[in-house]
C-alpha positions as CSV (number, residue, x, y, z in Angstrom):
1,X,148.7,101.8,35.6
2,X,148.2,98.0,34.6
3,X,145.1,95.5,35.3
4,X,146.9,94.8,38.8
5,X,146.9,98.3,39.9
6,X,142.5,98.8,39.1
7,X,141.6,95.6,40.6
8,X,142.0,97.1,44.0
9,X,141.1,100.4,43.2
10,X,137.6,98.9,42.0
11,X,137.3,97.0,44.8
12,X,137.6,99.9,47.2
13,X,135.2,102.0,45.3
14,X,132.6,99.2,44.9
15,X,133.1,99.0,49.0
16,X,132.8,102.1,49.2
17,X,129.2,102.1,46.9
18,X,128.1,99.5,49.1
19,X,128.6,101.1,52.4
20,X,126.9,104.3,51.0
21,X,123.6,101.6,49.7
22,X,123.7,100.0,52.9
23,X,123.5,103.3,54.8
24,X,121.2,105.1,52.3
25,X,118.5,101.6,52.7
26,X,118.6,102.0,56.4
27,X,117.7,105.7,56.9
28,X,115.1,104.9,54.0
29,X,113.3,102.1,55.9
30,X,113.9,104.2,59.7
31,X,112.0,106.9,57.6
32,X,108.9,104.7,56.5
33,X,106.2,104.3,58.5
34,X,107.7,100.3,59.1
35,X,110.5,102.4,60.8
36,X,108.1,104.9,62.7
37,X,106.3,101.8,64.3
38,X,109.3,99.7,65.1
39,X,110.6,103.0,67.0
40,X,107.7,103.3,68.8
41,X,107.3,100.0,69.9
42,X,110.8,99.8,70.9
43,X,109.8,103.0,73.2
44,X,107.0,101.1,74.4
45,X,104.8,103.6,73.2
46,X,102.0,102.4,71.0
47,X,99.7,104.6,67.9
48,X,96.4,103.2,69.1
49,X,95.5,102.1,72.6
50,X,92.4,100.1,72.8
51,X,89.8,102.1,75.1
52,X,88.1,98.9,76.7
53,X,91.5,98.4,77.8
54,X,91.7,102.3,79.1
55,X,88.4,101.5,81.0
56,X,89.4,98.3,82.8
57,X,93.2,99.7,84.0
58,X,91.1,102.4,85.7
59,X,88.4,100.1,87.1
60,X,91.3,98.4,88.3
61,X,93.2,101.2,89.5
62,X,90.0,101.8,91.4
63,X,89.9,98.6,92.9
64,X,93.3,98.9,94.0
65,X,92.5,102.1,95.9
66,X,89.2,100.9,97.6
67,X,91.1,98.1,99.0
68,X,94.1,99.9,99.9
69,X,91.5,102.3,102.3
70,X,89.8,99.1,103.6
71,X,93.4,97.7,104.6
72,X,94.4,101.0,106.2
73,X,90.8,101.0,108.0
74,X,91.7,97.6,109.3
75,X,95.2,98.2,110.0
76,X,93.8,101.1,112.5
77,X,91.6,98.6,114.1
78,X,94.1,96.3,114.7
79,X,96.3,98.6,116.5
80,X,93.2,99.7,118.2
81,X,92.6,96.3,119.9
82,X,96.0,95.9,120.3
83,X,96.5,98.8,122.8
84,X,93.2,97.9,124.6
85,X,94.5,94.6,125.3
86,X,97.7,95.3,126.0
87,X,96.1,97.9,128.6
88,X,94.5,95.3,130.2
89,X,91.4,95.1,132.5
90,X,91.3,96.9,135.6
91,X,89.4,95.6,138.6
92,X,86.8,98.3,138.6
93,X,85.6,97.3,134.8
94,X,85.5,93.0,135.8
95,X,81.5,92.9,136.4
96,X,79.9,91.1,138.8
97,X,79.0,87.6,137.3
């Protein structure tokens, strides 16, 4: 085997090398804690959640609910009125005047 028959025969097994690098750097960095956090923010999951932040989402939350029972209440109401007017008067309830 001459010069002409190792130049490509180095040149696959240096590819080869580099592939197997390449691969070996990735799992290395996936496994670091860079990694960890990168996969969790990617999940949309986060390591430390900020309690203030906790506190106001469930004030909020809160919020949200009190005026959703308000609404309903006034949705009733509405509906109330509604059929009373739709109803009508009858003579016997006009009063006198």
């Amino acid at each position: 085997m001459g010069p002409e028959g190792l130049i490509p025969l180095f040149g696959m097994v240096t590819g080869i090398i580099t592939t197997g690098l390449f691969f070996w750097g990735i799992v290395q960095v996936a496994r670091s804690p860079v990694g960890q956090a990168l996969g969790r923010r990617l999940q949309g999951r986060y390591a430390q959640v900020d309690p203030e932040l906790v506190a106001e989402v469930a004030a909020l939350r809160d919020q949200v609910d009190s005026l959703q029972q308000q609404l309903m209440e006034t949705q009733e109401r509405v509906d109330f009125t509604e059929r009373l007017l739709a109803r009508g008067r009858q003579p016997d309830q006009i009063s006198p005047g």
